[in-house]
C-alpha positions, 0 to 999 in steps of 0.5 A, spaced: 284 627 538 288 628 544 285 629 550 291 634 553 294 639 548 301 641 548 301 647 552 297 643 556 302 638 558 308 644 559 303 647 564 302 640 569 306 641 575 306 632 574 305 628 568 302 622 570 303 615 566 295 617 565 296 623 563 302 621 558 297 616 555 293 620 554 296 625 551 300 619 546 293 616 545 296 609 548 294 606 555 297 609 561 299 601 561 303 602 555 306 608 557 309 604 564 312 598 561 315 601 555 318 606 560 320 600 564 323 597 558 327 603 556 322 603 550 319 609 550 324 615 551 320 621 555 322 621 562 325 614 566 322 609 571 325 608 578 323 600 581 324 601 588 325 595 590 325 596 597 318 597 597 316 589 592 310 585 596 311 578 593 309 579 586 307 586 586 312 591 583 313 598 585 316 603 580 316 611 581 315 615 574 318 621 572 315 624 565 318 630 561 314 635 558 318 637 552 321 629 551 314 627 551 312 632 547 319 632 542 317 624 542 309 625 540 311 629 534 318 624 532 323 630 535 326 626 540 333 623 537 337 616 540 344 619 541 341 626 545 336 621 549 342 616 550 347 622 553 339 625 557 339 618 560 346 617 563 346 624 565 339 621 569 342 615 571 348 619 574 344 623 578 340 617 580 345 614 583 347 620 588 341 620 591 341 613 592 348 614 595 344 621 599 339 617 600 343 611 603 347 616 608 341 620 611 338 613 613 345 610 616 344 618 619 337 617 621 339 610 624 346 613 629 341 617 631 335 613 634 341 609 637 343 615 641 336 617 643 335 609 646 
């Protein structure tokens, strides 16, 4: 029986790759790599490569209660998680383009101070 009930996972304010895991009642390792792997449809997973160390990987995991749970009980259509991925990657790709404007911001910034 799992560990989380479905209103349990609704209220988290974060869904953890544990917390999945064990809500799935898979291994929180399982939840990652198939997350990496685009193989598992409940939320996405970011590499931030800036942040690598030599064969260590570094990946940010964002869960979404109501996939998870719609993926839990077979709800959770390709075609809609298709249309909620491009949607995610979009917004994806304006934060990185935010993110990469703030640092050359913050970059002009410490220039003047010096």
């Amino acid at each position: 029986m799992s560990k989380y009930t479905d209103e349990d996972i609704r209220n988290k304010s974060k869904i953890t790759c544990q917390i999945a895991g064990d809500y799935l009642g898979i291994s929180a390792n399982a939840v990652s790599i198939g997350m990496r792997n685009n193989l598992l449809p409940i939320g996405f997973a970011i590499h931030n490569e800036e942040n690598d160390r030599g064969f260590s990987e570094s990946w940010s995991y964002y869960i979404v209660a109501e996939r998870l749970i719609a993926y839990k009980y077979g709800k959770i259509s390709e075609v809609r998680v298709q249309n909620i991925e491009n949607n995610l990657e979009t917004i994806i790709k304006e934060f990185e383009s935010m993110k990469n404007e703030l640092l050359f911001i913050l970059s002009e910034n410490a220039e003047q101070e010096n």
